[in-house]
N, C-alpha and C positions, 0 to 999 in steps of 0.2 A: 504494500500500500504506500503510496506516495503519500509526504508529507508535506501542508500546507506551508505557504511562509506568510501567506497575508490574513487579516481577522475580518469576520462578518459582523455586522447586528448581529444576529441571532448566539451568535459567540462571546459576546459581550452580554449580550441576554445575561446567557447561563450563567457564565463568569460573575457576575454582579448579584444576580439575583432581580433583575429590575426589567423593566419592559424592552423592545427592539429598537422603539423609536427612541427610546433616552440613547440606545447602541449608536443609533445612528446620529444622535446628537453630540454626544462623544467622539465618534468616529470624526466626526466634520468639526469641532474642534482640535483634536489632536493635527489633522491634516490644516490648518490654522496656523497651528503653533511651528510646525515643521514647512511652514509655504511650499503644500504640496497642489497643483494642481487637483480642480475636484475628480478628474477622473482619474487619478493616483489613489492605489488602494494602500492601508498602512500594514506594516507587517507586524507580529505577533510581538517582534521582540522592542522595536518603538511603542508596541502596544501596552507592554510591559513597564518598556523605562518611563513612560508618560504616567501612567498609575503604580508605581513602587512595587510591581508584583513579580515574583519568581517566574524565570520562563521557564522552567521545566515544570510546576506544577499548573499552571496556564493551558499550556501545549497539552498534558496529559488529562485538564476537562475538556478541554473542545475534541478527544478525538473519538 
């Protein structure tokens, strides 16, 4: 199984505990913070260092 390197909503869902669209509210500030283009997707581990959170236990909910 290939492993992903970018994050969804719905991965941020689970990860938080909180709704898709707060994901996706999140998602579009991180990409803010990093002047990424909106069709630029963020990867797990920006995903991470943007919320203090361990990338291997991250990577290991969303798979």
């Amino acid at each position: 199984m290939a492993k992903r390197i970018c994050i969804y909503p719905k991965d941020v869902a689970i990860i938080t505990g909180k709704t898709e669209r707060y994901g996706r509210s999140l998602l579009k500030r991180i990409r803010e913070r990093l002047n990424k283009e909106k069709h630029q997707v963020v990867s797990v581990s920006e995903f991470c260092d943007y919320m203090g959170l361990n990338e291997e236990e991250v990577k290991r909910s969303i798979i």
